[in-house]
NUMIMI-558466 format. One record per residue: residue number from 1; chain; x, y, z of N, C-alpha, C in turn. Coordinates in Angstrom, 1 decimal. Each point is the difference from the previous one (the first is absolute). Layout:
% NUMIMI-558466
@rofi = NUM; fidren = A; nx = X; ny = Y; nz = Z; cax = X; cay = Y; caz = Z; cx = X; cy = Y; cz = Z
...
//
This chain:
% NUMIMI-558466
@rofi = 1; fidren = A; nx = 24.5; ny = -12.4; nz = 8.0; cax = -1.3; cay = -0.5; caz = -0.4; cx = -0.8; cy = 1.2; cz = -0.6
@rofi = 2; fidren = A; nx = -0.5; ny = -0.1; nz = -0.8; cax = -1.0; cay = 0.8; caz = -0.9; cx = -1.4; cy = 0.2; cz = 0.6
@rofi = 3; fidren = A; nx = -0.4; ny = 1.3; nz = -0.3; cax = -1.1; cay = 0.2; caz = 0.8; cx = -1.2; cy = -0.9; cz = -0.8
@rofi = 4; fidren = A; nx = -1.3; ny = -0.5; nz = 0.9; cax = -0.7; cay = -0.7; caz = -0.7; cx = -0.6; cy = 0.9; cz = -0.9
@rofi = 5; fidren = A; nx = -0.5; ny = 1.2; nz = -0.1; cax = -1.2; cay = 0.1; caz = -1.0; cx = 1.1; cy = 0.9; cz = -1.8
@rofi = 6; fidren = A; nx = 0.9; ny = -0.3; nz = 0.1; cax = 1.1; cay = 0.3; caz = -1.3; cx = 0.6; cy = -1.5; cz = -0.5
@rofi = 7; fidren = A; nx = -0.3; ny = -0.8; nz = 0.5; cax = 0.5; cay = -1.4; caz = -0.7; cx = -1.1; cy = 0.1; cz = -0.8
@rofi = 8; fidren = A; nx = 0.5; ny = -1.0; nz = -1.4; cax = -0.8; cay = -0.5; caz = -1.1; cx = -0.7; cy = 1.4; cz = -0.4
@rofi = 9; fidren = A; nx = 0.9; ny = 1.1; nz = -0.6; cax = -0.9; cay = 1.3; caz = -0.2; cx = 0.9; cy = 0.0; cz = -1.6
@rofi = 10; fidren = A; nx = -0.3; ny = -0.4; nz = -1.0; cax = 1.0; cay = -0.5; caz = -0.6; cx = -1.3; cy = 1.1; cz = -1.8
@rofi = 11; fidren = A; nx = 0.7; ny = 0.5; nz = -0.5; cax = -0.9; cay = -0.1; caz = -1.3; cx = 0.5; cy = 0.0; cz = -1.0
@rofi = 12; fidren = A; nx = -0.1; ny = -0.5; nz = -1.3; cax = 0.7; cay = -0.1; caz = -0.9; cx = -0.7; cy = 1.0; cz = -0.9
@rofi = 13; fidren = A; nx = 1.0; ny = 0.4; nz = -1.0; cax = 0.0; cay = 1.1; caz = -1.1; cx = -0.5; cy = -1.1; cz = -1.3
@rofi = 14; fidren = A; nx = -0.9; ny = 0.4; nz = -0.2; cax = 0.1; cay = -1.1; caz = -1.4; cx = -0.2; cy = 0.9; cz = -1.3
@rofi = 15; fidren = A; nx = 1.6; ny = 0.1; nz = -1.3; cax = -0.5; cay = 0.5; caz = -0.8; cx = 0.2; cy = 1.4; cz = 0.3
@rofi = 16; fidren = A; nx = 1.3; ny = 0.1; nz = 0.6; cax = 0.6; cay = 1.4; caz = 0.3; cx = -1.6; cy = 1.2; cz = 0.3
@rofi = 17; fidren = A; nx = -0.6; ny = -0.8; nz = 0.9; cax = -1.7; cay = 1.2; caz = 0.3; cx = 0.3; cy = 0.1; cz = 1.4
@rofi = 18; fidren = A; nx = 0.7; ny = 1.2; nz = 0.5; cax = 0.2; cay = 0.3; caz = 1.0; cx = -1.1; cy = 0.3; cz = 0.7
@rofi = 19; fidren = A; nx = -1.3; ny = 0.9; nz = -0.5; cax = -1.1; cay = 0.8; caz = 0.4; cx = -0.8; cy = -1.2; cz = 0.5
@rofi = 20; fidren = A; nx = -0.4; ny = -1.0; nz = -1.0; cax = -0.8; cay = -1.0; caz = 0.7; cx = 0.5; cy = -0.8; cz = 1.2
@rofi = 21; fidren = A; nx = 1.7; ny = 0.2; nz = 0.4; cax = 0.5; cay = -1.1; caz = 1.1; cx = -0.2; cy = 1.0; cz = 0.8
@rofi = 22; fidren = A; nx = 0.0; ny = 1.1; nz = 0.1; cax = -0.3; cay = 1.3; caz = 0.8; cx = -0.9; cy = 0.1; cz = 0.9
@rofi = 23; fidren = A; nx = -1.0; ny = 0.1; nz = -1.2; cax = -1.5; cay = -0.8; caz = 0.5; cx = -0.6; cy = -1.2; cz = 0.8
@rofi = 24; fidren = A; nx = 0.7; ny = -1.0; nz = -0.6; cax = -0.3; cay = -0.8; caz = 1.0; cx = 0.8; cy = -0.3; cz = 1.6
@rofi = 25; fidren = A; nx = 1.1; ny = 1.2; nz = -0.2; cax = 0.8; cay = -0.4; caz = 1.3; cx = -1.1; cy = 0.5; cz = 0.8
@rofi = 26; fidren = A; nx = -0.3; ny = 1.6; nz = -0.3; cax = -1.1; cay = 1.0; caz = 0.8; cx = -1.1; cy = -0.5; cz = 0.5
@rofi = 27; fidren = A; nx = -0.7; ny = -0.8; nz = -0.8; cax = -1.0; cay = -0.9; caz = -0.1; cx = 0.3; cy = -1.1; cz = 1.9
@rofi = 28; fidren = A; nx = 1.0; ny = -0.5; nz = -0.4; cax = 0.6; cay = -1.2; caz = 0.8; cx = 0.0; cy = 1.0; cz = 1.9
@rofi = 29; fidren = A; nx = 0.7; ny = 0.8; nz = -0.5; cax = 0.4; cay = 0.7; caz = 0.8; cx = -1.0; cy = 0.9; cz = 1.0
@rofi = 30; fidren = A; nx = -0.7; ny = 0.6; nz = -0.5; cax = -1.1; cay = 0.7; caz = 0.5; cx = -1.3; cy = -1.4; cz = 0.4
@rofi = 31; fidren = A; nx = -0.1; ny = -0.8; nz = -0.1; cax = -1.0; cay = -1.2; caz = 0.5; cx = 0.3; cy = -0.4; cz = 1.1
@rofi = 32; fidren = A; nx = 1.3; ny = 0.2; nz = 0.0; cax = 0.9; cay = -0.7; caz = 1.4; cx = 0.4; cy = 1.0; cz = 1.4
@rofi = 33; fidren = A; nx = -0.5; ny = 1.3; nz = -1.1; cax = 0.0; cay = 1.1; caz = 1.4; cx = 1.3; cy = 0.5; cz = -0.4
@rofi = 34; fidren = A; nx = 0.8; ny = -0.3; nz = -0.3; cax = 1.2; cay = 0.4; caz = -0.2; cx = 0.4; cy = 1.6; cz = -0.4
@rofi = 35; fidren = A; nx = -0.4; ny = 0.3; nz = -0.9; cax = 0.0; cay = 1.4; caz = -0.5; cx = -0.6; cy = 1.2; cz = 1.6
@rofi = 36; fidren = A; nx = -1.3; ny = -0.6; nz = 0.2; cax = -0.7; cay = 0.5; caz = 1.0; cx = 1.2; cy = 0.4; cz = 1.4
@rofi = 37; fidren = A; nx = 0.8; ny = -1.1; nz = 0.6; cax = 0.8; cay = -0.1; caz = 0.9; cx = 1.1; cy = 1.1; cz = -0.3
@rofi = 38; fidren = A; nx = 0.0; ny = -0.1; nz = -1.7; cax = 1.5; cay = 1.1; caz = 0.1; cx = -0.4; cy = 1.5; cz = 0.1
@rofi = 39; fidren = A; nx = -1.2; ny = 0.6; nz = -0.5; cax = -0.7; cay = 1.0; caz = -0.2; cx = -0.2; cy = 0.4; cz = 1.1
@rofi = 40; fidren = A; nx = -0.4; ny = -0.4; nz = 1.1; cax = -0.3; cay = 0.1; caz = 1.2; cx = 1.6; cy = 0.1; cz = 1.0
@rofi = 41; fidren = A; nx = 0.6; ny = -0.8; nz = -0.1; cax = 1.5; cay = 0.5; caz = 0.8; cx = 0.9; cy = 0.8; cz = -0.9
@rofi = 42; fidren = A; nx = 0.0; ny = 0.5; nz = -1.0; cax = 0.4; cay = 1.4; caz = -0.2; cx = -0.1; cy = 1.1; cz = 0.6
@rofi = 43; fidren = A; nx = -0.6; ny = 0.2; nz = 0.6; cax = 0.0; cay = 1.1; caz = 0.9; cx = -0.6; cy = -0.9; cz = 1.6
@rofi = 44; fidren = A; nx = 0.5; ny = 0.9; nz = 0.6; cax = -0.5; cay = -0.3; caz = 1.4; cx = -1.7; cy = 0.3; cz = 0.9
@rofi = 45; fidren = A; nx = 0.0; ny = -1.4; nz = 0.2; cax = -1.5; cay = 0.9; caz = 0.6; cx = -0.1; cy = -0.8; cz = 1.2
@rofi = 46; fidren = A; nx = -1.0; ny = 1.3; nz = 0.8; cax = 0.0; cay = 0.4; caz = 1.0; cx = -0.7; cy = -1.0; cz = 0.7
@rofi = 47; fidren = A; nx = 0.3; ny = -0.3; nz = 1.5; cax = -0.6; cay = -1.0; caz = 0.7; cx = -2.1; cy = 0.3; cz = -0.1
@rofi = 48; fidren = A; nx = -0.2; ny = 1.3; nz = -0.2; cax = -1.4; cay = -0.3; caz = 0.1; cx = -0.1; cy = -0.2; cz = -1.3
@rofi = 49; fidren = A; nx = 0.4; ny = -0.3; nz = -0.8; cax = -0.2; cay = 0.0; caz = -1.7; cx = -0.2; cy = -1.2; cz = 0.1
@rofi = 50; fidren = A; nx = 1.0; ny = -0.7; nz = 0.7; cax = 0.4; cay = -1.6; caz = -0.2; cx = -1.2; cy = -0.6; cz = 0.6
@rofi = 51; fidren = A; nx = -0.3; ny = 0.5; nz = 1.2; cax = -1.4; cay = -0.4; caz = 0.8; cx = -1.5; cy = 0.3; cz = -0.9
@rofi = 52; fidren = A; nx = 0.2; ny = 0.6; nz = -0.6; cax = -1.4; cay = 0.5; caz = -0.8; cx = 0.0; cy = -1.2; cz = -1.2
@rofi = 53; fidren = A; nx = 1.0; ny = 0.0; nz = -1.1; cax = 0.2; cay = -0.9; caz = -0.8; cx = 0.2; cy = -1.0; cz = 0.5
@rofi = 54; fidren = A; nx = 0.1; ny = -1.0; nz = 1.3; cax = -0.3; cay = -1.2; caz = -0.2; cx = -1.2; cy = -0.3; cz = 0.4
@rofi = 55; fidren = A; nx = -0.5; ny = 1.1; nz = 0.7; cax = -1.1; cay = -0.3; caz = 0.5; cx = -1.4; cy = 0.2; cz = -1.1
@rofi = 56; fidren = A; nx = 0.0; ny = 0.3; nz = -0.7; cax = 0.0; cay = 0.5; caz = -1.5; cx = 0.0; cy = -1.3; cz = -0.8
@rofi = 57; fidren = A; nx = 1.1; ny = -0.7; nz = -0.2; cax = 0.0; cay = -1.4; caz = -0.3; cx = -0.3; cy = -1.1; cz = 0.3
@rofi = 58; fidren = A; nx = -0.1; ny = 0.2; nz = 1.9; cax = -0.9; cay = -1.1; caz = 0.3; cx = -1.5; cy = 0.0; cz = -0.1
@rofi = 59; fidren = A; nx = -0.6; ny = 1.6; nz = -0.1; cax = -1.2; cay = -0.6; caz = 0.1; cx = -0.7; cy = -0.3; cz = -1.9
@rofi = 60; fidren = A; nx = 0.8; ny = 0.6; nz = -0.7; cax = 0.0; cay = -0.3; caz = -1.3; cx = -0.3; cy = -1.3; cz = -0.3
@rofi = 61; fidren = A; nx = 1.3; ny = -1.1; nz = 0.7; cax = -0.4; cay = -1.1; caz = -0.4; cx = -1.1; cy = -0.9; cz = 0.6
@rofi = 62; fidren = A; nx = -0.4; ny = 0.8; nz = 1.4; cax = -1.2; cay = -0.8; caz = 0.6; cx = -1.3; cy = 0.5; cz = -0.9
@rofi = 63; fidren = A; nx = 0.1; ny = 1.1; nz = -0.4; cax = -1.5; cay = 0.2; caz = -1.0; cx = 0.3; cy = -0.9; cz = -1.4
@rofi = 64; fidren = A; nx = 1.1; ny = -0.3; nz = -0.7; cax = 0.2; cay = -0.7; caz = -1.0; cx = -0.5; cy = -1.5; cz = 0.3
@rofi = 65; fidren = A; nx = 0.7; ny = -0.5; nz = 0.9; cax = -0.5; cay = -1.5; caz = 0.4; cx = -1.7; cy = 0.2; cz = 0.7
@rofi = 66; fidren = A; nx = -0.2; ny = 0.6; nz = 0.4; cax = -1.5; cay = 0.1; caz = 0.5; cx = -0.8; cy = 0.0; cz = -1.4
@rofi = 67; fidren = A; nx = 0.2; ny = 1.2; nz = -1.4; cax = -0.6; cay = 0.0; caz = -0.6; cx = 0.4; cy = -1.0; cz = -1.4
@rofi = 68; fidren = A; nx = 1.0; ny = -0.7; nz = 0.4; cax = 0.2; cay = -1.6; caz = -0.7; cx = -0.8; cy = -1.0; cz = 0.0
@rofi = 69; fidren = A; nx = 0.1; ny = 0.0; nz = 1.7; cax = -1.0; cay = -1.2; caz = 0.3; cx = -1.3; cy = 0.5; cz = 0.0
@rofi = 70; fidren = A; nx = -0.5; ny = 0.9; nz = -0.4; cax = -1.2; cay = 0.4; caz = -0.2; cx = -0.7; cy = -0.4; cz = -1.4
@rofi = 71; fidren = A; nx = 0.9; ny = 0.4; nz = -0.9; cax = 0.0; cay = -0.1; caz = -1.2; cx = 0.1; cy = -1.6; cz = -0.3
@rofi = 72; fidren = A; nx = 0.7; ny = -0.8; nz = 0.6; cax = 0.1; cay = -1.1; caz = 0.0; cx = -1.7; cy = -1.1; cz = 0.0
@rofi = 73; fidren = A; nx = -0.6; ny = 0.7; nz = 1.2; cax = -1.0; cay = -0.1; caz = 0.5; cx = -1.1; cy = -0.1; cz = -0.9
@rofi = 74; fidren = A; nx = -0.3; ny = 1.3; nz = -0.5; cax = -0.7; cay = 0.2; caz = -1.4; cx = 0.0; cy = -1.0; cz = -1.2
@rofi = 75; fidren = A; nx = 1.1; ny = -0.2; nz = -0.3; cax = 0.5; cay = -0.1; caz = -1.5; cx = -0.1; cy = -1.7; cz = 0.2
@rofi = 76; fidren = A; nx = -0.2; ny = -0.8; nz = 1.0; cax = 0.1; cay = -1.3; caz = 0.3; cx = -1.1; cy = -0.8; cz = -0.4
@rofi = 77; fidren = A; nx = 0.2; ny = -0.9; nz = -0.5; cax = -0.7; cay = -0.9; caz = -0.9; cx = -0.3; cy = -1.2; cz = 0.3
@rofi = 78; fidren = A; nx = -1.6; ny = -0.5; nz = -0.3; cax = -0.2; cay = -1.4; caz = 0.1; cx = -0.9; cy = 0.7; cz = 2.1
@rofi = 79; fidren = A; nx = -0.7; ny = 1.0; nz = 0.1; cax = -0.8; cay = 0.5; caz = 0.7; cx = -1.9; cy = -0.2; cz = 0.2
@rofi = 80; fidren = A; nx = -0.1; ny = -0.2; nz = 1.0; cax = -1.5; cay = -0.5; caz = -0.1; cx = -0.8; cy = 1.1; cz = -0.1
@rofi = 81; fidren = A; nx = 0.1; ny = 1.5; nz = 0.6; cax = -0.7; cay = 0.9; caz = -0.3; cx = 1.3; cy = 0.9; cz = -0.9
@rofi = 82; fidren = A; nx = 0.0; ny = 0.3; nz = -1.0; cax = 1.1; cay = 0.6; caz = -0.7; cx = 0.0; cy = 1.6; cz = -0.3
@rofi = 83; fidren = A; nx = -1.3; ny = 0.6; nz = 0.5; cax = 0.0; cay = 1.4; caz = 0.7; cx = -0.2; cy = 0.3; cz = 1.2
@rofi = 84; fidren = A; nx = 0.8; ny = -0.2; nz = 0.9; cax = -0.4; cay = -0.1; caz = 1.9; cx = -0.3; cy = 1.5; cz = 0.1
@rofi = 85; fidren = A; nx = -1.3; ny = 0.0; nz = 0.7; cax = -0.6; cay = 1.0; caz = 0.1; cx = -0.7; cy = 1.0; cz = -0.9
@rofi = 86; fidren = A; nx = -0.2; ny = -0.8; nz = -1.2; cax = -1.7; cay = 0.7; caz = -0.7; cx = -0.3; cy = -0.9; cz = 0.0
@rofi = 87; fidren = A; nx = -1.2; ny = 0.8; nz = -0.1; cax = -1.6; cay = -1.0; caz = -0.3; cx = -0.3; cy = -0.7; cz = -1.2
//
């Protein structure tokens, strides 16, 4: 069985243009983390490396989703006071 995140990774060359199928693999590739994962286990790192960087990434994404739904908050429409908090 094939690992799940390399199925359907598929790009076609159109027009003998190697550089743009290049591109878009990179493209594909790097959104999915992928590139990131191999760059990072190339070399070995160190148990407090590993503890720092995830902990690094968890709180990353708790300030991302905090300042999503923030932003959400703001930008939301069809409001009865539509500047909360001036006068």
């Amino acid at each position: 069985m094939r690992h799940v995140a390399f199925i359907a990774r598929t790009v076609f060359v159109q027009n003998n243009d190697v550089e743009s199928a290049c591109k878009v693999l990179n493209r594909i590739l790097g959104k999915e983390g992928i590139l990131e994962q191999y760059r990072r286990t190339r070399y070995y790192e160190k148990p407090f490396q590993f503890r720092r960087r995830i902990n690094f990434e968890r709180c990353k994404a708790i300030y991302n989703e905090d300042m999503e739904r923030k932003i959400k908050f703001v930008l939301r429409k069809n409001r009865l006071d539509p500047y909360p908090g001036c006068l």
